[in-house]
C-alpha positions, 0 to 999 in steps of 0.5 A: 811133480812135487817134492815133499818132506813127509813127517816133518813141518821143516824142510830137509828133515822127515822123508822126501817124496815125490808126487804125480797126481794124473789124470789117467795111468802112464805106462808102468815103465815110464813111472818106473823110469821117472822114480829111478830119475828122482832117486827119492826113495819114493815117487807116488802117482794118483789117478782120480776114480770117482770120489778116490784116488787110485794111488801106486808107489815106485822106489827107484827100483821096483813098484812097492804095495804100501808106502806111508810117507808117499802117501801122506805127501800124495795127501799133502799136495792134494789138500795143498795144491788141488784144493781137496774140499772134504777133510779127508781123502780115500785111496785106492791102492793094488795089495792094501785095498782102501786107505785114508788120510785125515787132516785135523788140527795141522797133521795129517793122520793115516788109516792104514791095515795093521800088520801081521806078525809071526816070531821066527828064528833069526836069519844068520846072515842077516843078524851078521849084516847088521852086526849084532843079533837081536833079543826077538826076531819077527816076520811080517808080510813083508819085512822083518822087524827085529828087536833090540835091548836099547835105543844105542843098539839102533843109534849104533848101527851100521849095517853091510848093505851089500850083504842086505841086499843079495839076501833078496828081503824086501826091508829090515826094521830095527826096534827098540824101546825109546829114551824119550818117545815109546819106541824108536827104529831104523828101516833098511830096504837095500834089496829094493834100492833104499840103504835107509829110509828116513822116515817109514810110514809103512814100518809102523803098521808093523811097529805099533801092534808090537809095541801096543801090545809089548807096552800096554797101550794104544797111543805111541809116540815114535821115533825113526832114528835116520840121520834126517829124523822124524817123529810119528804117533801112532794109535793100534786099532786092532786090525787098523793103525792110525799114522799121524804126521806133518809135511812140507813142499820143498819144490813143484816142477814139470817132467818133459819126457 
């Protein structure tokens, strides 16, 4: 197993996950047990399958259908510590079909499906939890992505997770317009057992179509506003966006089970 820091060239910064590269498929409970032992907010297992990878994410709760940080750190200990001889690695996931991650000039870019978004009324509840109603609110196909008028309402924030949590969604992004980068978020997920994700690759195949279209361009410069940090850039695609970042391995071990 490695551990590595995802969008970041530093340790103890960007977002930490864990990765297994297999040669078959464990039981889906053993891999369940092994995330919740890592209590990282991800832990990746890839299989090869001819010239791909099978690839599936787990957080210490549930398995997940797409994670950007688990995969650019799968990506990052393939090219690193097997080798990988081509500059690009294809993946294979369950829900999101075909994914690819590019190593040019020291980054690692991902290729992954943009989202799709559709404007709703604002739960309540949720606005209540996070203790300040948003100026838009919007549904993805998985999470909601709320906006705000300016970077110190998402620096401020401080949700009630307990409350997060029983409403059963699977994440929230929080947005709003950047000081010094093109937008900047926070993404919380306590409902599958992550407060807060540090850095969220999966957040931005939301965030990017919305601010592509919100500010007219296809090129962004993100920034995720965790306590750990961590800056993306992003490219909208139209049906694709392209995830760009570094990463660092912070340790290698054995699991004995």
């Amino acid at each position: 197993m490695y551990q590595v820091d995802a969008f970041t060239s530093r340790p103890f910064r960007g977002n930490p996950a864990a990765v297994c590269i297999l040669e078959e498929w464990p039981d889906d409970l053993l891999m369940q047990q092994i995330a919740a032992e890592n209590n990282l907010s991800e832990t990746a297992f890839a299989v090869p399958l001819k010239d791909s990878y099978e690839i599936r994410w787990f957080t210490p709760m549930v398995e997940v259908d797409l994670c950007g940080h688990g995969t650019l750190a799968a990506a990052h200990v393939l090219f690193e510590h097997y080798s990988h001889r081509s500059d690009m690695i294809r993946f294979i996931s369950r829900k999101m079909g075909i994914l690819t991650v590019t190593r040019s000039e020291g980054f690692l870019i991902l290729d992954f499906p943009a989202d799709r978004l559709e404007a709703v009324k604002t739960p309540g509840e949720l606005a209540g939890a996070l203790g300040k109603m948003p100026a838009a609110t919007f549904r993805g196909m998985t999470d909601y992505l709320m906006v705000y008028p300016a970077q110190r309402d998402i620096e401020a924030m401080d949700p009630d997770f307990n409350s997060m949590a029983r409403m059963g969604d699977r994440g929230v992004i929080v947005t709003a317009r950047g000081r010094d980068v093109d937008f900047v978020s926070r993404f919380f997920a306590p409902g599958i057992g992550i407060n807060e994700d540090p850095v969220t690759g999966s957040a931005h195949t939301t965030l990017t179509p919305y601010w592509s279209k919100k500010l007219g361009k296809k090129r962004l410069i993100a920034r995720q506003l965790s306590r750990r940090g961590g800056e993306l850039t992003c490219e909208d695609l139209g049906g694709r966006v392209k995830i760009s970042g570094k990463a660092v391995t912070y340790l290698e071990g054995e699991i004995r089970v």
